[in-house]
C-alpha positions as YAML, in Angstrom:
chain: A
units: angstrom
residues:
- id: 1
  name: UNK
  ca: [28.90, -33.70, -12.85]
- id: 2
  name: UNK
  ca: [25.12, -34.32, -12.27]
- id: 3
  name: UNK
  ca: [23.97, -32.51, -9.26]
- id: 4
  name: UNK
  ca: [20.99, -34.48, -9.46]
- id: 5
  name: UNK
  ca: [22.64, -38.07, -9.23]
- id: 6
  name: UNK
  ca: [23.19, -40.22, -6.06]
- id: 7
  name: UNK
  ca: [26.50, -39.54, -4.35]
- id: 8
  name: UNK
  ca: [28.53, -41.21, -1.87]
- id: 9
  name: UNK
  ca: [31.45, -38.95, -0.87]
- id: 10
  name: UNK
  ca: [34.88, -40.65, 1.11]
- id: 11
  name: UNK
  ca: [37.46, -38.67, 2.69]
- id: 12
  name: UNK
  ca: [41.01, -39.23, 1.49]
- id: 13
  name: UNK
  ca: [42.83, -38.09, 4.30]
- id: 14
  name: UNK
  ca: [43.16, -34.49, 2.03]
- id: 15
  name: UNK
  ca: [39.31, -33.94, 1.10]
- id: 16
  name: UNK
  ca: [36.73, -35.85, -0.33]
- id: 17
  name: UNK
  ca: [35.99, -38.44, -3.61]
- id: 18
  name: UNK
  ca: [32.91, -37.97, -5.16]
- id: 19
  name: UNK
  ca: [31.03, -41.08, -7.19]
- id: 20
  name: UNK
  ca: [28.29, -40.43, -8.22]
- id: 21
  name: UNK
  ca: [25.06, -42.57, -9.87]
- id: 22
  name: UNK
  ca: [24.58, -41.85, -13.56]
- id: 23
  name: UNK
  ca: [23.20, -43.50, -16.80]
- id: 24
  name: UNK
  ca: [25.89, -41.80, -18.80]
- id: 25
  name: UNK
  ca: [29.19, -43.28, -17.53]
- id: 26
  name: UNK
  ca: [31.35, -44.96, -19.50]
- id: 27
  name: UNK
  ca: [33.19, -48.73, -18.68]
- id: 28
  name: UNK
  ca: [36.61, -50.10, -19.14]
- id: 29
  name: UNK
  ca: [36.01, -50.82, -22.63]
- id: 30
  name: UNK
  ca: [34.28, -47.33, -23.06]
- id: 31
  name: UNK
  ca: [30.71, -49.17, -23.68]
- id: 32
  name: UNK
  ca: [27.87, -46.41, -21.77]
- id: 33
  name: UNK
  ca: [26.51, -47.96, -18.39]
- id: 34
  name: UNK
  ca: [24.64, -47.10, -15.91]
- id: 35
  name: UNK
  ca: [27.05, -47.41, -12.75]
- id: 36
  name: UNK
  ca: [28.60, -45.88, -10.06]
- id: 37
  name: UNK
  ca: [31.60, -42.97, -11.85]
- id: 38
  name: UNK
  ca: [33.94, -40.67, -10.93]
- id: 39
  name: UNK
  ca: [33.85, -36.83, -11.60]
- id: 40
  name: UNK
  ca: [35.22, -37.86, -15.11]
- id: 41
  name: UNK
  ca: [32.13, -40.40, -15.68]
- id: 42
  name: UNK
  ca: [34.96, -43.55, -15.84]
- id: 43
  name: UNK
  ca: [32.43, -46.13, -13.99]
- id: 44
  name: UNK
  ca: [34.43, -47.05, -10.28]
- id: 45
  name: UNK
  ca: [34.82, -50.64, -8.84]
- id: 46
  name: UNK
  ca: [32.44, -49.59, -5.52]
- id: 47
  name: UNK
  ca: [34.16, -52.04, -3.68]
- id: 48
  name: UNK
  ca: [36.96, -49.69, -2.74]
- id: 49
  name: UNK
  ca: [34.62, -47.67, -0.66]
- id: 50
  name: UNK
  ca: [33.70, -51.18, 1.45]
- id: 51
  name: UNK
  ca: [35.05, -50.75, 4.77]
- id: 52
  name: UNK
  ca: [35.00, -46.91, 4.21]
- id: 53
  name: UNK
  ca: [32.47, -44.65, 6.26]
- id: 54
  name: UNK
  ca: [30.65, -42.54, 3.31]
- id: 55
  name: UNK
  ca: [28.28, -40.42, 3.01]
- id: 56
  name: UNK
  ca: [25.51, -41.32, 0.60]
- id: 57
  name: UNK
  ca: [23.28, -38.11, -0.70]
- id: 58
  name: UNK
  ca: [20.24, -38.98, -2.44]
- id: 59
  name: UNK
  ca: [18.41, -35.83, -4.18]
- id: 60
  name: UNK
  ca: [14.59, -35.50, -3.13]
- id: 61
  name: UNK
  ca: [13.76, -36.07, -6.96]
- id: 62
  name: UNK
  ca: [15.80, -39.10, -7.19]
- id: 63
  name: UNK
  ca: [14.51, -40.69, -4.21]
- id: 64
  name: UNK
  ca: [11.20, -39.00, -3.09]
- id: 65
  name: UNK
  ca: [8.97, -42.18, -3.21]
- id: 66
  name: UNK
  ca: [9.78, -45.48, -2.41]
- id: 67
  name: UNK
  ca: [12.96, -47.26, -0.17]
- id: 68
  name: UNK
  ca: [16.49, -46.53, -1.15]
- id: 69
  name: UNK
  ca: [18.16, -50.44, -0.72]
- id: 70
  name: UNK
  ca: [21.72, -50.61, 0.05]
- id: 71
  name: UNK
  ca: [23.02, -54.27, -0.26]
- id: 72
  name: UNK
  ca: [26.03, -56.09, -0.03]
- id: 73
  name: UNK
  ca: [28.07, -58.93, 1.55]
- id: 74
  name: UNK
  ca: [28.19, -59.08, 5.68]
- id: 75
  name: UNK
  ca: [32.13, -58.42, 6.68]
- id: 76
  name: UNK
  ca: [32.68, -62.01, 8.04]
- id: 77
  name: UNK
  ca: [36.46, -61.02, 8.58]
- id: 78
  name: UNK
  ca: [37.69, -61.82, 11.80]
- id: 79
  name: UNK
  ca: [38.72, -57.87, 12.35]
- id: 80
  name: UNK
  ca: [38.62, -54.52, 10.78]
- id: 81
  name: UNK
  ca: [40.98, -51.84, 10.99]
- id: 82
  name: UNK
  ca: [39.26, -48.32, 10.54]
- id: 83
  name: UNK
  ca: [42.43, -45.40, 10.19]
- id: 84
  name: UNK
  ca: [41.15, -42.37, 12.09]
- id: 85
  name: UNK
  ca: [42.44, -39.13, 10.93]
- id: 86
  name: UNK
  ca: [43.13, -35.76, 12.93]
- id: 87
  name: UNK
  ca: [39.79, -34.31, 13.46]
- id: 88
  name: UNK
  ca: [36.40, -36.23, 12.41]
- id: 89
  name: UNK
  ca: [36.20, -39.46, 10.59]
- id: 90
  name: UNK
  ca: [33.28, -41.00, 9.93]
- id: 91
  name: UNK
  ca: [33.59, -44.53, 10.22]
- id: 92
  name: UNK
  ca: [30.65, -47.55, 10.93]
- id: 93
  name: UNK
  ca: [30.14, -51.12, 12.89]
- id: 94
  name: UNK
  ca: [31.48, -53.50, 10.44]
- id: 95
  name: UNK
  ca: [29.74, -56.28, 11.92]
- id: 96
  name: UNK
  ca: [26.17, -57.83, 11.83]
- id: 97
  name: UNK
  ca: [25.87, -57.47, 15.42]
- id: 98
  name: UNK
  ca: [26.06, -54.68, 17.69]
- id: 99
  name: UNK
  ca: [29.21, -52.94, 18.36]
- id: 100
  name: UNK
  ca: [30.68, -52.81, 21.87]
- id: 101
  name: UNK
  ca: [33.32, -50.26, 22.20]
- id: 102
  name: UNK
  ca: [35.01, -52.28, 25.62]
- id: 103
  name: UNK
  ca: [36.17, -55.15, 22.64]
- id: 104
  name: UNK
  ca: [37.53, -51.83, 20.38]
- id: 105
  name: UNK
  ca: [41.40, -52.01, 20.12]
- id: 106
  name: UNK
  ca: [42.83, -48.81, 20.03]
- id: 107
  name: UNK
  ca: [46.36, -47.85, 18.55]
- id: 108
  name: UNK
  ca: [47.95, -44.75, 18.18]
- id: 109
  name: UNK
  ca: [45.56, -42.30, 19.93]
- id: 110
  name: UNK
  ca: [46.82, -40.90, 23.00]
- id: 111
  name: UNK
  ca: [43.71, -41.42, 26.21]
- id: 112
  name: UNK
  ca: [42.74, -37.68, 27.91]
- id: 113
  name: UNK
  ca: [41.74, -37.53, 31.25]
- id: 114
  name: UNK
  ca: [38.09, -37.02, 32.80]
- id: 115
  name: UNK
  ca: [39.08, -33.65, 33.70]
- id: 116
  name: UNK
  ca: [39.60, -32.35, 30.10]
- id: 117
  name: UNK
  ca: [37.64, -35.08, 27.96]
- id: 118
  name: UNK
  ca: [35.39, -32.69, 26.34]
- id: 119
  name: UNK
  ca: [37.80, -31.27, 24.84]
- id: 120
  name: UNK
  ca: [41.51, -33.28, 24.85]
- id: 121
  name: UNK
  ca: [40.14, -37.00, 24.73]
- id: 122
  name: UNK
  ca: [39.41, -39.18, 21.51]
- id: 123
  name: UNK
  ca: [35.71, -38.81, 21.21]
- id: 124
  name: UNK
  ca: [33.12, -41.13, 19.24]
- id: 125
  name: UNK
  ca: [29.64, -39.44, 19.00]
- id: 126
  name: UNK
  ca: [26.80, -41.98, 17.77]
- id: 127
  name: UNK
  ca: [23.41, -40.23, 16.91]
- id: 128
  name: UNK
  ca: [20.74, -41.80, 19.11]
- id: 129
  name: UNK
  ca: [18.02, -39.79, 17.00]
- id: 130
  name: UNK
  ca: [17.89, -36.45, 18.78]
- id: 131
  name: UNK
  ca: [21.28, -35.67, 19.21]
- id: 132
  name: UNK
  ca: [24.74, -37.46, 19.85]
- id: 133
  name: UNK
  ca: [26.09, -39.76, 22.52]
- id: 134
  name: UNK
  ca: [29.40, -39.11, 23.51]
- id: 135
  name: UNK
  ca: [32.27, -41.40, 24.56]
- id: 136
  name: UNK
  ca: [35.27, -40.36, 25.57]
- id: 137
  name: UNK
  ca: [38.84, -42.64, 25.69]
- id: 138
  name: UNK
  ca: [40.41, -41.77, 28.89]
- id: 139
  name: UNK
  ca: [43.11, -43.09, 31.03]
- id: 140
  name: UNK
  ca: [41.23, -42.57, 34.19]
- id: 141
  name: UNK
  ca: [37.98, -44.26, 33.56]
- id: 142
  name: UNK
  ca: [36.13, -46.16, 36.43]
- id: 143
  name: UNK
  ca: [35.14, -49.70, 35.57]
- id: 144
  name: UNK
  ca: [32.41, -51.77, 37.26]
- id: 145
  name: UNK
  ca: [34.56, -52.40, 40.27]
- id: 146
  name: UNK
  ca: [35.81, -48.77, 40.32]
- id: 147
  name: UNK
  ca: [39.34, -49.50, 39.07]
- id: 148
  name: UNK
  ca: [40.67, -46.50, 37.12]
- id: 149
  name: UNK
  ca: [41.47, -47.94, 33.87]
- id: 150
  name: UNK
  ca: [42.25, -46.47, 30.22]
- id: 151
  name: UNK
  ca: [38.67, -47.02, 28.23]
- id: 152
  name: UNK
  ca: [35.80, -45.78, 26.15]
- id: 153
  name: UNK
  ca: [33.79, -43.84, 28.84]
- id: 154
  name: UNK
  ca: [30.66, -42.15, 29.24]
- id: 155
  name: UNK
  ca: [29.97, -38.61, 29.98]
- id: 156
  name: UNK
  ca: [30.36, -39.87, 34.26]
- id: 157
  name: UNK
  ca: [34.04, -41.04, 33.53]
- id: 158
  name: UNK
  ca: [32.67, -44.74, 33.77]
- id: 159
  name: UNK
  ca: [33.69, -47.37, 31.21]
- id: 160
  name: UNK
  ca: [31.56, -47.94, 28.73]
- id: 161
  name: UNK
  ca: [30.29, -52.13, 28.75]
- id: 162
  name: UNK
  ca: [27.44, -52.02, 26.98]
- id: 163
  name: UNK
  ca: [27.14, -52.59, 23.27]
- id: 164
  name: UNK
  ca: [26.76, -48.37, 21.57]
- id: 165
  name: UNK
  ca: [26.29, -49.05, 17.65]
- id: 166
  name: UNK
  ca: [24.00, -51.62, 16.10]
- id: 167
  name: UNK
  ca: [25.03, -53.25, 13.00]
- id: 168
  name: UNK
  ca: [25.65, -50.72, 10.12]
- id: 169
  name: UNK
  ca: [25.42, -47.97, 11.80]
- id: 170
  name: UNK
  ca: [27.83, -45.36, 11.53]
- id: 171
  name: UNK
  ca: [29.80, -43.11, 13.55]
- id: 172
  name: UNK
  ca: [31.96, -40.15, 14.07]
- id: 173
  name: UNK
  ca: [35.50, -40.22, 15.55]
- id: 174
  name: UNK
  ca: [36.98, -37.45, 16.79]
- id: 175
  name: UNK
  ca: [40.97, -37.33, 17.33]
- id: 176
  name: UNK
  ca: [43.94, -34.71, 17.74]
- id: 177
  name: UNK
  ca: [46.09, -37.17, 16.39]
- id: 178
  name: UNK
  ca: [46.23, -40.17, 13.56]
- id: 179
  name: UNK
  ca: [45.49, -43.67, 15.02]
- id: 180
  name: UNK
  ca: [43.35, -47.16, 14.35]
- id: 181
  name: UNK
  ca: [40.46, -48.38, 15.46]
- id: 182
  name: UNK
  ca: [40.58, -52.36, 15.15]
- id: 183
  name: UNK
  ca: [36.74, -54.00, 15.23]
- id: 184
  name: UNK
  ca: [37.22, -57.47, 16.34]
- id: 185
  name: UNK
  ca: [34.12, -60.37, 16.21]
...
């Protein structure tokens, strides 16, 4: 495949799909398009990556000048279900507002404790531009009232209130185990 082409890669839950952007790819009737293709050139039907953290790598020489303009349709569902998979997952805020992880439902990841967090506890890391902001989901987080309760908390072992992802922006999750994140409105 063209090394030089637009990619978005998506984890499977084995390894990663690679699409790639190419002039040479061929349609359902086999007319030549320019479109979105798998590693065979077969054009793809993008929307099965909506709702998918990707990654999207754009060679220097296909993108050195100018804006690269991703575009698309607002989720206006009511909730979205992101399947987190034993060790990193990328995922993203769904929404066009920003994403508060206190309204997150989680299901089927097991909460660590303060004392082990760093290492035991469901982690999501969002890049704040120098580095990565870590919360942890623990069952022995303090909220504003300091009742211990099972939440998203920060690196103090306080629940996390405040809003963490703008919209868009992606994500990583971090598990030992296989679980859902639900994003509600």
């Amino acid at each position: 495949m063209n090394t030089q082409a637009a990619c978005i890669m998506t984890y499977n839950g084995d390894g990663y799909d690679y699409y790639y952007y190419i002039s040479d790819a061929f349609d359902a009737n086999e007319n030549e398009v320019t479109a979105w293709a798998d590693l065979d050139g077969v054009e793809i039907d993008v929307t099965k990556v909506i709702g998918t953290g990707f990654w999207l790598n754009v060679p220097e020489k296909v993108c050195s000048k100018g804006k690269l303009m991703i575009s698309g349709e607002v989720s206006n569902t009511d909730q979205n279900v992101v399947n987190i998979n034993e060790g990193l997952t990328l995922a993203g805020n769904p929404y066009p507002g920003a994403l508060n992880l206190s309204k997150v439902i989680v299901e089927g990841l097991e909460p660590g404790v303060y004392d082990t967090m760093n290492t035991e506890a469901p982690c999501i890391m969002v890049y704040n531009g120098d580095g990565y902001d870590y919360y942890y989901y623990i069952s022995d987080a303090f909220d504003a009232n300091e009742n211990e309760v099972t939440a998203w908390a920060d690196l103090d072992g306080v629940a996390v209130v405040d809003d963490v992802a703008t919209s868009g922006m992606a994500f990583w999750a971090r598990s030992k185990t296989t679980g859902t994140l639900t994003f509600k409105k």
